[in-house]
mmCIF file of the N, C-alpha and C atoms, coordinates in Angstrom:
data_MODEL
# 
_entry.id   MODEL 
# 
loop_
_atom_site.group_PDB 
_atom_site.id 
_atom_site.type_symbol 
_atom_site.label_atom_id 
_atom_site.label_alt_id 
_atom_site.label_comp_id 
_atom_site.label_asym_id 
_atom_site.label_entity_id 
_atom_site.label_seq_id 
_atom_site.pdbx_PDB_ins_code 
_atom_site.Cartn_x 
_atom_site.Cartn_y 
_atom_site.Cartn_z 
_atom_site.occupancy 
_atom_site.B_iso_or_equiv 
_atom_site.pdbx_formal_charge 
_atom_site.auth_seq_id 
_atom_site.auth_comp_id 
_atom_site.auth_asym_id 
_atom_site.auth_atom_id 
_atom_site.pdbx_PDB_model_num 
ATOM 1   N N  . UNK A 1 1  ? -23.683 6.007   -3.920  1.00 0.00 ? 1  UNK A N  1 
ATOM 2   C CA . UNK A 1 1  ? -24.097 6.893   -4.975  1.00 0.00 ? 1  UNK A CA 1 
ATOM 3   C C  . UNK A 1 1  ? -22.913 7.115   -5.911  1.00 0.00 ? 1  UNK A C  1 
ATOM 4   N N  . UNK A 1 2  ? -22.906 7.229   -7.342  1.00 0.00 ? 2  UNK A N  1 
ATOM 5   C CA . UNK A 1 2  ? -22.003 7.397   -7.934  1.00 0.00 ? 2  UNK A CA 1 
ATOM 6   C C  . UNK A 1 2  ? -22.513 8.791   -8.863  1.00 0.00 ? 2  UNK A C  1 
ATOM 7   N N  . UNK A 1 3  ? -20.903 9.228   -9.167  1.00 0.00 ? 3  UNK A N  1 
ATOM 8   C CA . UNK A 1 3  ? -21.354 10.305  -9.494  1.00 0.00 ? 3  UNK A CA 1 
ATOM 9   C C  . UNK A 1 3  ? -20.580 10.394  -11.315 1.00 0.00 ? 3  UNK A C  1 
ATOM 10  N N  . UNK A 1 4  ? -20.994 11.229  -11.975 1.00 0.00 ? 4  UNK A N  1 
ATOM 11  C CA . UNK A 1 4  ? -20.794 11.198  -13.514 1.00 0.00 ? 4  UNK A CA 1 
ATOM 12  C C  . UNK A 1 4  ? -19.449 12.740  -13.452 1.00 0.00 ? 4  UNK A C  1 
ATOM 13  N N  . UNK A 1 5  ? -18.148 11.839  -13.894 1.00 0.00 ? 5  UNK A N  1 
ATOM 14  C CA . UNK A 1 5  ? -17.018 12.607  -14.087 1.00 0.00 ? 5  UNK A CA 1 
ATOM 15  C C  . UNK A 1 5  ? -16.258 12.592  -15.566 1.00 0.00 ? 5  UNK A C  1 
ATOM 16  N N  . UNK A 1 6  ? -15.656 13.276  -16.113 1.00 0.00 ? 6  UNK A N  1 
ATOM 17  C CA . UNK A 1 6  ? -14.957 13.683  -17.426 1.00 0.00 ? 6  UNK A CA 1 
ATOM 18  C C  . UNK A 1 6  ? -13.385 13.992  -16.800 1.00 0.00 ? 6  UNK A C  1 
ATOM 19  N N  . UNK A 1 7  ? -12.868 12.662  -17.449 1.00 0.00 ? 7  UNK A N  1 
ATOM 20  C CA . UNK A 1 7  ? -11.494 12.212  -17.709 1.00 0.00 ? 7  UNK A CA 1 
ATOM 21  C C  . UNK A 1 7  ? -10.847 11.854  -18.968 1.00 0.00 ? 7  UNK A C  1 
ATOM 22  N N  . UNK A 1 8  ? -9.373  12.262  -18.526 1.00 0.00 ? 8  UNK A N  1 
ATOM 23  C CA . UNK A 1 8  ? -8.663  12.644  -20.674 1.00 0.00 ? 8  UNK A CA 1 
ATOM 24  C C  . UNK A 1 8  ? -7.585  11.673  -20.453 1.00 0.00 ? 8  UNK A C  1 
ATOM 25  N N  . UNK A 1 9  ? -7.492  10.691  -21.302 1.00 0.00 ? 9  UNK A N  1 
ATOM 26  C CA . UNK A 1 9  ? -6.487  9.386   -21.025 1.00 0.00 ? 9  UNK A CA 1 
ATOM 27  C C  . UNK A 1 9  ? -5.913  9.447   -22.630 1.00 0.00 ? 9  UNK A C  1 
ATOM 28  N N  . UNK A 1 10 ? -4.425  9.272   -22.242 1.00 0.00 ? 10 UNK A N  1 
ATOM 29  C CA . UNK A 1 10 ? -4.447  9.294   -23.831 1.00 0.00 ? 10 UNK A CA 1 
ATOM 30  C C  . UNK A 1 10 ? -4.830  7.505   -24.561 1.00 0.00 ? 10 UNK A C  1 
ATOM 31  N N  . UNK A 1 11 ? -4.667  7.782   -25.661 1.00 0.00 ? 11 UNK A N  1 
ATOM 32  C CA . UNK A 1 11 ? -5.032  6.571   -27.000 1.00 0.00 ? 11 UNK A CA 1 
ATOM 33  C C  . UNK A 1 11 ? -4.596  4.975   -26.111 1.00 0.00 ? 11 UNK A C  1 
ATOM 34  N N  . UNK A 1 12 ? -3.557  5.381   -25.879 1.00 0.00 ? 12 UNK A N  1 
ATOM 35  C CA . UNK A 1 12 ? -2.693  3.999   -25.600 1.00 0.00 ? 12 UNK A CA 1 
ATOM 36  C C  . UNK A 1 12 ? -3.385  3.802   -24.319 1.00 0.00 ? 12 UNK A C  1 
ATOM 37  N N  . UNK A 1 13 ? -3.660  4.568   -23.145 1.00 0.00 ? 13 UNK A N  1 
ATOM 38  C CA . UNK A 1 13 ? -4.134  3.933   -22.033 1.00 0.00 ? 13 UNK A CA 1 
ATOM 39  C C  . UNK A 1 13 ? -5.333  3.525   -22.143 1.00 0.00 ? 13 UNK A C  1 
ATOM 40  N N  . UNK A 1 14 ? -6.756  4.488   -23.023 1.00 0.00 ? 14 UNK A N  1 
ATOM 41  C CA . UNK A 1 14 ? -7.782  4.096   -23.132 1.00 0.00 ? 14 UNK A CA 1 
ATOM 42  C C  . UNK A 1 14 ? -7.559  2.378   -23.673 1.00 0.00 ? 14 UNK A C  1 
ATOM 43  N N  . UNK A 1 15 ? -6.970  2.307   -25.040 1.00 0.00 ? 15 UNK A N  1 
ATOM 44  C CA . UNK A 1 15 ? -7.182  1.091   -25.706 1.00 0.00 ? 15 UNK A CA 1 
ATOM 45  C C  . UNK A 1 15 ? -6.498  -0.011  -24.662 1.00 0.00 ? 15 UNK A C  1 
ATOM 46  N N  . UNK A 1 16 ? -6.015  0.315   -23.714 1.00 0.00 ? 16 UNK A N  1 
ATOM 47  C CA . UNK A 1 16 ? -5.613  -0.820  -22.698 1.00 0.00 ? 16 UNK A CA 1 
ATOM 48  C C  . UNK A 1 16 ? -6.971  -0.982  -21.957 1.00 0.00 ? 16 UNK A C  1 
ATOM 49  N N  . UNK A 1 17 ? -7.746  -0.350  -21.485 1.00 0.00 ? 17 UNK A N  1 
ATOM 50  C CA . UNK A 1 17 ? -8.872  -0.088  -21.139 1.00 0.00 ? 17 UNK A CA 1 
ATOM 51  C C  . UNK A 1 17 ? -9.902  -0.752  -21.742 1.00 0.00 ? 17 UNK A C  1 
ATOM 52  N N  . UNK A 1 18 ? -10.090 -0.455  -22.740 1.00 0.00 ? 18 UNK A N  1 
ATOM 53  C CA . UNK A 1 18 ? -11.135 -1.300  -23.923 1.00 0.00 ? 18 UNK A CA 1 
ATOM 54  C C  . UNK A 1 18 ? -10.818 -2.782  -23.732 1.00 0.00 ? 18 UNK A C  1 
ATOM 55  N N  . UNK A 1 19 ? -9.229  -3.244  -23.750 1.00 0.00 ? 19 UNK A N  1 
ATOM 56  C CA . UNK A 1 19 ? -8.822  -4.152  -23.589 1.00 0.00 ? 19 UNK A CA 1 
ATOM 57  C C  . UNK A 1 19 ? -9.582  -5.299  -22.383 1.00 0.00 ? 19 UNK A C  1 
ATOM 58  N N  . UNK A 1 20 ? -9.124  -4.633  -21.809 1.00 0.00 ? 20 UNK A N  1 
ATOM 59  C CA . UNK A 1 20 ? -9.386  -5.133  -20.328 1.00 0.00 ? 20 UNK A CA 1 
ATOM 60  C C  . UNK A 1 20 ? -11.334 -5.134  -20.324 1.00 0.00 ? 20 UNK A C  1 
ATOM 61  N N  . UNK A 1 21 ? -11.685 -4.175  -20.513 1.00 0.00 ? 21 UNK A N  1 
ATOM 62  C CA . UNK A 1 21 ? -13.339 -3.806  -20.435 1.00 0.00 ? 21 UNK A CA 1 
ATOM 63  C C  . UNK A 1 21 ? -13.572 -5.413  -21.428 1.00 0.00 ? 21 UNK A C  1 
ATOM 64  N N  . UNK A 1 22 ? -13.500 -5.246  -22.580 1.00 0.00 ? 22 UNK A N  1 
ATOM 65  C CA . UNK A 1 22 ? -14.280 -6.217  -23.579 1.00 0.00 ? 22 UNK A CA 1 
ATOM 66  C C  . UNK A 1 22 ? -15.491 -6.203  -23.430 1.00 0.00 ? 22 UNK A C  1 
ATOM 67  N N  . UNK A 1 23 ? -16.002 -7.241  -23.586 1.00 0.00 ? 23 UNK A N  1 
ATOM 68  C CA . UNK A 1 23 ? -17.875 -7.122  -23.962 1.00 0.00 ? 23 UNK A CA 1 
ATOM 69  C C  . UNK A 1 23 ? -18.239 -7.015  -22.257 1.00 0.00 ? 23 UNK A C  1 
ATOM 70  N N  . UNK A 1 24 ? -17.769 -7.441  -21.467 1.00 0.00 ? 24 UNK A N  1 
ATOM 71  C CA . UNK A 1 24 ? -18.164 -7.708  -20.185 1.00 0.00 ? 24 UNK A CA 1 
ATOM 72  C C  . UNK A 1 24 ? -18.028 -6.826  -19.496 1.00 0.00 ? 24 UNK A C  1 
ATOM 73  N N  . UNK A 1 25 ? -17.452 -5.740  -19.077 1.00 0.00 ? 25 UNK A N  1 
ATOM 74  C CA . UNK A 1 25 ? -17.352 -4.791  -18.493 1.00 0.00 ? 25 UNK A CA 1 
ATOM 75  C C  . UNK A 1 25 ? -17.209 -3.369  -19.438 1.00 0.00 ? 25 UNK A C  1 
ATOM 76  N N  . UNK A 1 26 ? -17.984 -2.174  -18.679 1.00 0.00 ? 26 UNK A N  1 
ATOM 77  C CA . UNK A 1 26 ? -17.703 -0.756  -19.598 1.00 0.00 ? 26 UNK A CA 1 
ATOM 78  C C  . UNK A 1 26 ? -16.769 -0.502  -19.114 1.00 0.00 ? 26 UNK A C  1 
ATOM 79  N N  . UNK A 1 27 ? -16.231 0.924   -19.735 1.00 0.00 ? 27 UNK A N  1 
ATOM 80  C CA . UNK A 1 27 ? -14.920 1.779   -18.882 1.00 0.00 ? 27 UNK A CA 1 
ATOM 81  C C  . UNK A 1 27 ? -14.746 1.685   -17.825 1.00 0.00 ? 27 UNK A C  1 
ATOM 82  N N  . UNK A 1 28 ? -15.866 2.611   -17.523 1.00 0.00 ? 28 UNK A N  1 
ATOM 83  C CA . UNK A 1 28 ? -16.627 3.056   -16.451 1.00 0.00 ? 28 UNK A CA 1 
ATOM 84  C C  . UNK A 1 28 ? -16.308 1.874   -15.117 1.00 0.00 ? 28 UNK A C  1 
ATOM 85  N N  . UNK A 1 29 ? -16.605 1.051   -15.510 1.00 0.00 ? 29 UNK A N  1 
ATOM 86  C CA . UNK A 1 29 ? -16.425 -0.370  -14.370 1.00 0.00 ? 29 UNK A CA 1 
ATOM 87  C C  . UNK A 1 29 ? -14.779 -0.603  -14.454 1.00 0.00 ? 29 UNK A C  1 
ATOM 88  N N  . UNK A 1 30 ? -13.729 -0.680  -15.842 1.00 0.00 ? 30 UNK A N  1 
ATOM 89  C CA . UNK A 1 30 ? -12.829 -0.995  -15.265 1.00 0.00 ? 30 UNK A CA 1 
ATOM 90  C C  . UNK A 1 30 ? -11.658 -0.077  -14.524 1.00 0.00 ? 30 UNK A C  1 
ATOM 91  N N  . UNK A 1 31 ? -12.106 1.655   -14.905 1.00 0.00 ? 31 UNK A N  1 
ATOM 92  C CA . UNK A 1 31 ? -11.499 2.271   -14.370 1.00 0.00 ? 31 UNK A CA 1 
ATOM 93  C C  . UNK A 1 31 ? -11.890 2.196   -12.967 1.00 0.00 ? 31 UNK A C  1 
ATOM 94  N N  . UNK A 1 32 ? -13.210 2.425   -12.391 1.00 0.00 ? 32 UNK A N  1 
ATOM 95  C CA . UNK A 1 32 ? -13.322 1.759   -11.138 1.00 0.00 ? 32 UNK A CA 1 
ATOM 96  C C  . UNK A 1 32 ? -13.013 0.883   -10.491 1.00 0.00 ? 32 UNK A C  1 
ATOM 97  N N  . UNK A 1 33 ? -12.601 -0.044  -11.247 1.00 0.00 ? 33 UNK A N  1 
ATOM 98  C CA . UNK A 1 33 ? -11.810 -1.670  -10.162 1.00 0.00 ? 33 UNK A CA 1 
ATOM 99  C C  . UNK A 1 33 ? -10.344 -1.135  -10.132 1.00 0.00 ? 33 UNK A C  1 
ATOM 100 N N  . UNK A 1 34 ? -9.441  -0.132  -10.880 1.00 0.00 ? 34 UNK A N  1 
ATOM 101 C CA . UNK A 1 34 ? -8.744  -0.094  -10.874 1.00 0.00 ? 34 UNK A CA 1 
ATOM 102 C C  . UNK A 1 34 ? -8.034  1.401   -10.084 1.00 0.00 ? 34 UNK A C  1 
ATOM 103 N N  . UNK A 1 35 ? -9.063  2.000   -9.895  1.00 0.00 ? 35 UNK A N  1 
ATOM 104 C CA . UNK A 1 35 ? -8.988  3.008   -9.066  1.00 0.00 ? 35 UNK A CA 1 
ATOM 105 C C  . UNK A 1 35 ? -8.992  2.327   -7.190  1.00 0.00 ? 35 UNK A C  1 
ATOM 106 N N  . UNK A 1 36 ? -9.847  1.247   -7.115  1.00 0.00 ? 36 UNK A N  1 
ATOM 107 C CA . UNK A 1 36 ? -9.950  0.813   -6.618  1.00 0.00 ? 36 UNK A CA 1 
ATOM 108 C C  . UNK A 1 36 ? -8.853  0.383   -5.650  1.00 0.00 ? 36 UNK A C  1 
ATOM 109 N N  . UNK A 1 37 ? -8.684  -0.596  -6.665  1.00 0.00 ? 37 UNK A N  1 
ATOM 110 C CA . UNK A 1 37 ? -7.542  -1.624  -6.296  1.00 0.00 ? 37 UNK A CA 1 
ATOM 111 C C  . UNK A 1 37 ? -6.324  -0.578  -5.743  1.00 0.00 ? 37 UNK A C  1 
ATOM 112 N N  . UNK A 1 38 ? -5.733  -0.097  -6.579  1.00 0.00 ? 38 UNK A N  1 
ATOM 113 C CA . UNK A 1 38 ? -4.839  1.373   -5.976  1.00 0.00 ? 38 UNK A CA 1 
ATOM 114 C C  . UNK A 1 38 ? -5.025  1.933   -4.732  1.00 0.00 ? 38 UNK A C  1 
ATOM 115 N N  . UNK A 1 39 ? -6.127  2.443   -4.473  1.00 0.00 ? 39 UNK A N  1 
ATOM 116 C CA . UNK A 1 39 ? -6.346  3.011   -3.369  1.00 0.00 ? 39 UNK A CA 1 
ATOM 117 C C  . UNK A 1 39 ? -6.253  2.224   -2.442  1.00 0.00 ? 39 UNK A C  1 
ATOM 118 N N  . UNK A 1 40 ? -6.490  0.810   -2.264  1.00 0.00 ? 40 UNK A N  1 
ATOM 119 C CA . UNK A 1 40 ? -6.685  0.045   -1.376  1.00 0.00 ? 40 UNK A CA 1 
ATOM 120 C C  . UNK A 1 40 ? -5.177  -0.737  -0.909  1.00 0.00 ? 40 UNK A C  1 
ATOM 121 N N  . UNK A 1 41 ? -4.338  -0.613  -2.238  1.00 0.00 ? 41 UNK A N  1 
ATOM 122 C CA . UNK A 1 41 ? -2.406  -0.741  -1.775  1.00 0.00 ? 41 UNK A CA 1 
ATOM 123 C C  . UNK A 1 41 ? -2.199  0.653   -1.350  1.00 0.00 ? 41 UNK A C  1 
ATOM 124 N N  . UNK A 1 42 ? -2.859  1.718   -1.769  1.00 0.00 ? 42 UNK A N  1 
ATOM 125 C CA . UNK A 1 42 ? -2.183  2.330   -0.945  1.00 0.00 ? 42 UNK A CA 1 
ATOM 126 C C  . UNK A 1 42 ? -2.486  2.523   0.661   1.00 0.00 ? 42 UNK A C  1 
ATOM 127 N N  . UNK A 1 43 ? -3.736  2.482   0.556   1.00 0.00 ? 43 UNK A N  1 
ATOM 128 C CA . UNK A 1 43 ? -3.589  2.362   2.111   1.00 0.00 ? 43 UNK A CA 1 
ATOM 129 C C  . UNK A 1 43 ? -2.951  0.869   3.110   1.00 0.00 ? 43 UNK A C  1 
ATOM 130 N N  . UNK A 1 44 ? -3.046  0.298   2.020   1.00 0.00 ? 44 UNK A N  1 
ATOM 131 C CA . UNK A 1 44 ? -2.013  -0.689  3.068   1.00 0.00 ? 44 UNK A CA 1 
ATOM 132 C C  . UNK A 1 44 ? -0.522  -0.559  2.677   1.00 0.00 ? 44 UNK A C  1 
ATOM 133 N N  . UNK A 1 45 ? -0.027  0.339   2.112   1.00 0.00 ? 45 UNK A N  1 
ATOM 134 C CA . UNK A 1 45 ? 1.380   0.420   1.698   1.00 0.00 ? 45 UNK A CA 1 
ATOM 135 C C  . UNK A 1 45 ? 1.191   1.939   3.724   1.00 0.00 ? 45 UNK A C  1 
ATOM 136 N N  . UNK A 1 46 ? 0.422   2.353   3.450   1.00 0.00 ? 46 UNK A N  1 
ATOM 137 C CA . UNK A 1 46 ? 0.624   2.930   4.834   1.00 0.00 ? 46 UNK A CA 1 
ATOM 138 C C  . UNK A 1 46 ? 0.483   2.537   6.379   1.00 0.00 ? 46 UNK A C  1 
ATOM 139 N N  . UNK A 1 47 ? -0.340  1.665   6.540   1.00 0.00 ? 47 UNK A N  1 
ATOM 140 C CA . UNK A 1 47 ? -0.546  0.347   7.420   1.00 0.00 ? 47 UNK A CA 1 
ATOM 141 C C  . UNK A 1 47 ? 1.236   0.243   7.622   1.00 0.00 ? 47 UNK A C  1 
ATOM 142 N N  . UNK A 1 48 ? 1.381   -0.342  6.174   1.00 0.00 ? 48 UNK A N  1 
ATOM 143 C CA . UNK A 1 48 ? 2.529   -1.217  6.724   1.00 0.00 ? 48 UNK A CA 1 
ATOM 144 C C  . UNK A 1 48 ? 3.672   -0.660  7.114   1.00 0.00 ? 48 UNK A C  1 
ATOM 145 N N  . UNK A 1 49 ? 3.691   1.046   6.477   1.00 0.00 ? 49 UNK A N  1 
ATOM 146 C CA . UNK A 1 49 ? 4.769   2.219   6.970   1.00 0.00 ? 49 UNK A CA 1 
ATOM 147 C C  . UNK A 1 49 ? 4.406   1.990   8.492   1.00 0.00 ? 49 UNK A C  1 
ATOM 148 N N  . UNK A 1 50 ? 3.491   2.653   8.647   1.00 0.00 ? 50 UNK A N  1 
ATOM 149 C CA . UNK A 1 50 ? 3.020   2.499   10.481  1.00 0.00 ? 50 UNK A CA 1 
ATOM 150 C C  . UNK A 1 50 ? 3.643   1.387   11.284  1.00 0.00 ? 50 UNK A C  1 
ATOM 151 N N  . UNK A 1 51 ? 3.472   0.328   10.641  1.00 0.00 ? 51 UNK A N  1 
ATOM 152 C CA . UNK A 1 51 ? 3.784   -0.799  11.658  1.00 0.00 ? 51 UNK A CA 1 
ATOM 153 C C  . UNK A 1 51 ? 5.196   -1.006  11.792  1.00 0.00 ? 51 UNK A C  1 
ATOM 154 N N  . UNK A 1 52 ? 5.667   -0.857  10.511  1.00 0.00 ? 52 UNK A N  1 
ATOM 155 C CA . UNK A 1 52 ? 7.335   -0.656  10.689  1.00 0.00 ? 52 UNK A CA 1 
ATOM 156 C C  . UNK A 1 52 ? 7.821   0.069   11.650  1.00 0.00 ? 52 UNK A C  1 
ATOM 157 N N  . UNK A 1 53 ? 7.697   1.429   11.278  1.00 0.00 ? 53 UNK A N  1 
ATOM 158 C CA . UNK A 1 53 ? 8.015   2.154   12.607  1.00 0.00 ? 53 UNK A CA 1 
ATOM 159 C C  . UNK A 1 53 ? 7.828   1.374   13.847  1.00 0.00 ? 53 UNK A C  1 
ATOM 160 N N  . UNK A 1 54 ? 6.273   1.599   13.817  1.00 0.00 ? 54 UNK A N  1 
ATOM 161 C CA . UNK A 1 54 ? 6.205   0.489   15.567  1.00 0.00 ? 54 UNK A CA 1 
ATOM 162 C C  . UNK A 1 54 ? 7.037   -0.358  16.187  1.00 0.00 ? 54 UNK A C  1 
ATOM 163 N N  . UNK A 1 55 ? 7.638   -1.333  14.810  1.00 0.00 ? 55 UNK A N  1 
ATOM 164 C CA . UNK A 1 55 ? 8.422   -2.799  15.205  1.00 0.00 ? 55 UNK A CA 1 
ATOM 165 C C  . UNK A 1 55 ? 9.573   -2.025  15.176  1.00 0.00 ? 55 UNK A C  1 
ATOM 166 N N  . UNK A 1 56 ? 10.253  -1.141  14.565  1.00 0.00 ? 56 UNK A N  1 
ATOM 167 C CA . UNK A 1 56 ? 11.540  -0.388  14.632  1.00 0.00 ? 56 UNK A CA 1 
ATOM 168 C C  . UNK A 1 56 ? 11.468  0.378   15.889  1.00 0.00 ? 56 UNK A C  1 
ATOM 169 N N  . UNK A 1 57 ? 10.889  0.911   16.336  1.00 0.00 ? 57 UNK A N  1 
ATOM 170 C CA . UNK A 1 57 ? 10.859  1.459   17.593  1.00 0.00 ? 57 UNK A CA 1 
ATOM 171 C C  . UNK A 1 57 ? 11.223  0.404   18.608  1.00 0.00 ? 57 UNK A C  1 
ATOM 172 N N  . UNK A 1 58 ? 10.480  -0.658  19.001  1.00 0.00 ? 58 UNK A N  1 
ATOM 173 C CA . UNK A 1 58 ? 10.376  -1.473  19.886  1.00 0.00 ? 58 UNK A CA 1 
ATOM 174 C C  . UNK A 1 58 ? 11.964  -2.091  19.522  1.00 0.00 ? 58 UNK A C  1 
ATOM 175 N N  . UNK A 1 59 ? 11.878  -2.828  18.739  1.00 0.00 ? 59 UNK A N  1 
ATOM 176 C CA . UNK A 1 59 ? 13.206  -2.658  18.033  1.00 0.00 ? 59 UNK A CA 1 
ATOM 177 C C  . UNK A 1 59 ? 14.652  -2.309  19.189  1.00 0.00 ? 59 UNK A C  1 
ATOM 178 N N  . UNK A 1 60 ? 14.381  -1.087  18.810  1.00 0.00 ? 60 UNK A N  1 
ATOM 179 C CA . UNK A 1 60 ? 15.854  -0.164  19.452  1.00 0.00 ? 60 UNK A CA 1 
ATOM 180 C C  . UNK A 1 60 ? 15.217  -0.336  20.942  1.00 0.00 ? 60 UNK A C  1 
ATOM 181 N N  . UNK A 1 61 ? 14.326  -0.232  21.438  1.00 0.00 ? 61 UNK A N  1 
ATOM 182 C CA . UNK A 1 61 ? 14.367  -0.502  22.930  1.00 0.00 ? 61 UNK A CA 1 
ATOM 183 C C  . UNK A 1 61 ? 14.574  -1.783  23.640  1.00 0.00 ? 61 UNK A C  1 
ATOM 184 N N  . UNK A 1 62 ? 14.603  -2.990  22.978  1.00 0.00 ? 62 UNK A N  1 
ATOM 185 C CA . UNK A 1 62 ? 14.769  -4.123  23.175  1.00 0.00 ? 62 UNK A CA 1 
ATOM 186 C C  . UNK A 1 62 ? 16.711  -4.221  22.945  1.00 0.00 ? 62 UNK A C  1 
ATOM 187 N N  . UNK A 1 63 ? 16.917  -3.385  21.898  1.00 0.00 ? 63 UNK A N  1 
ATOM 188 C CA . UNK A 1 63 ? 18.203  -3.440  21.555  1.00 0.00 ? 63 UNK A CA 1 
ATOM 189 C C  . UNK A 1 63 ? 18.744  -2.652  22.780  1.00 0.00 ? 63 UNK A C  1 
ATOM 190 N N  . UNK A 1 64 ? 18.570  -1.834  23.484  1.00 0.00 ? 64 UNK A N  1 
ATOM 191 C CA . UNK A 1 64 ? 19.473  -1.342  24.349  1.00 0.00 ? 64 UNK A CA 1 
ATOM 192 C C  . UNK A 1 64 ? 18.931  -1.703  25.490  1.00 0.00 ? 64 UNK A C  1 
ATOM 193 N N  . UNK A 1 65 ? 17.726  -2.470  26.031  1.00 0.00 ? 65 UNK A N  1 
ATOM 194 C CA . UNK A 1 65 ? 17.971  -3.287  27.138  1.00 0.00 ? 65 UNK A CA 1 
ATOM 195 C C  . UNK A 1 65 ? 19.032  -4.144  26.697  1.00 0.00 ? 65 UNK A C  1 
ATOM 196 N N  . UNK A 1 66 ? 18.627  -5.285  26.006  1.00 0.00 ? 66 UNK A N  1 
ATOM 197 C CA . UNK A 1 66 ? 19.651  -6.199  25.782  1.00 0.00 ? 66 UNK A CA 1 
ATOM 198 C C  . UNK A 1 66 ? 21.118  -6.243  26.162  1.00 0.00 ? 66 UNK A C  1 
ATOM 199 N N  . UNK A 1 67 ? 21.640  -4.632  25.293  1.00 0.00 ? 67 UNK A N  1 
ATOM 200 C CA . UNK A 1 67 ? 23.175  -4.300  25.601  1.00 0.00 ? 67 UNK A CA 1 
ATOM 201 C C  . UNK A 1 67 ? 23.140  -3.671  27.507  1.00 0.00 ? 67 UNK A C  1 
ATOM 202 N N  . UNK A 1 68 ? 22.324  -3.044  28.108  1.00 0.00 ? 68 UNK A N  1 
ATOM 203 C CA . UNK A 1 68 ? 22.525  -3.170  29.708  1.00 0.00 ? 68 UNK A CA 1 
ATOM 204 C C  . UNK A 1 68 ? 22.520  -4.339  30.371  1.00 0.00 ? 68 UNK A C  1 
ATOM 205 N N  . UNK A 1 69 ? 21.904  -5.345  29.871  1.00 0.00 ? 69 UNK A N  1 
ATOM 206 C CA . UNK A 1 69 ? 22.186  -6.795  30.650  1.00 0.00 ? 69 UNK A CA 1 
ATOM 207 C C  . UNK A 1 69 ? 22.954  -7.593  30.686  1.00 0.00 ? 69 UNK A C  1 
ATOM 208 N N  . UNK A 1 70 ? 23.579  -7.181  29.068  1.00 0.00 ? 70 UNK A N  1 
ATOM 209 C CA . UNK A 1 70 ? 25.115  -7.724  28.875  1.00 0.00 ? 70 UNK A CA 1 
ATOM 210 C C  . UNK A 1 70 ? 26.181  -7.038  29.470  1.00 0.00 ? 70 UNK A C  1 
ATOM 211 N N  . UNK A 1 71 ? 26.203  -5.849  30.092  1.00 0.00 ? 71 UNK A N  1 
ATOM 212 C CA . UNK A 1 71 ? 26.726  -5.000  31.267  1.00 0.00 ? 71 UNK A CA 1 
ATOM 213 C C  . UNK A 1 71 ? 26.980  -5.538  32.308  1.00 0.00 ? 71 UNK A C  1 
ATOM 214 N N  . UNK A 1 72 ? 25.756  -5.934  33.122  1.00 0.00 ? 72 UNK A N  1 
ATOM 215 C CA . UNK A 1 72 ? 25.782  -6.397  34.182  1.00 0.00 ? 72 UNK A CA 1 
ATOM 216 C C  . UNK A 1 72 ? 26.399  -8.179  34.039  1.00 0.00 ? 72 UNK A C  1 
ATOM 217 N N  . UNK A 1 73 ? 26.804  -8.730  33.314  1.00 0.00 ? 73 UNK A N  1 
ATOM 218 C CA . UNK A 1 73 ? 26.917  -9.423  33.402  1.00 0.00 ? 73 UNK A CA 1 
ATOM 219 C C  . UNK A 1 73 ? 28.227  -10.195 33.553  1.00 0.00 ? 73 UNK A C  1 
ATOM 220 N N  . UNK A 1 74 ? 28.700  -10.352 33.987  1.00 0.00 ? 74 UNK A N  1 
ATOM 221 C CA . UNK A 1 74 ? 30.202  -10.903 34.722  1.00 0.00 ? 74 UNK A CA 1 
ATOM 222 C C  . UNK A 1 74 ? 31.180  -12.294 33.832  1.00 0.00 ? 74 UNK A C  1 
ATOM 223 N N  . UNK A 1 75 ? 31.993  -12.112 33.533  1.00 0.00 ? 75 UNK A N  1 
ATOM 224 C CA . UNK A 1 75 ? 32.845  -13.172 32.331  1.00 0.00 ? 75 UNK A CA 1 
ATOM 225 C C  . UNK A 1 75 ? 33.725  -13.664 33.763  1.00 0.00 ? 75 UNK A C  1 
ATOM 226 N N  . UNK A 1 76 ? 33.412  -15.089 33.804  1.00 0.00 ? 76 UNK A N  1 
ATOM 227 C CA . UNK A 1 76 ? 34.125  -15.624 34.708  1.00 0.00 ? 76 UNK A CA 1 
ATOM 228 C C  . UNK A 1 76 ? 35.665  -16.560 34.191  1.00 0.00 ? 76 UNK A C  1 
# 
């Protein structure tokens, strides 16, 4: 369902808009692909925060096994 909203863009962004719209698409459609598109990096700009952490975590625990095994380990 879509719903009917009132938005104030100034001159220069609309006419980028028009731009982009041309005969083939209204506003309406390209502010939507472009609302779109945004929302959809941003949620993978957070994905990919998440996973970082994850691999940074694992990360440092791999890193300090590593340095205990090099402990135990004897230079002959």
């Amino acid at each position: 369902m879509k719903k009917k909203v009132s938005i104030t863009l100034s001159t220069d962004v609309l006419a980028r808009v028009d731009q982009l719209a041309d005969s083939k698409y209204s506003r309406s459609a390209i502010i939507e692909l472009v609302i779109q598109n945004y929302l959809g990096q941003r949620e993978g700009s957070d994905t990919e925060a998440r996973d970082l952490e994850l691999i940074n975590g694992a990360a440092d625990r791999l890193n300090l096994e590593g340095a205990a095994v090099l402990d135990y380990q004897v230079i002959l």
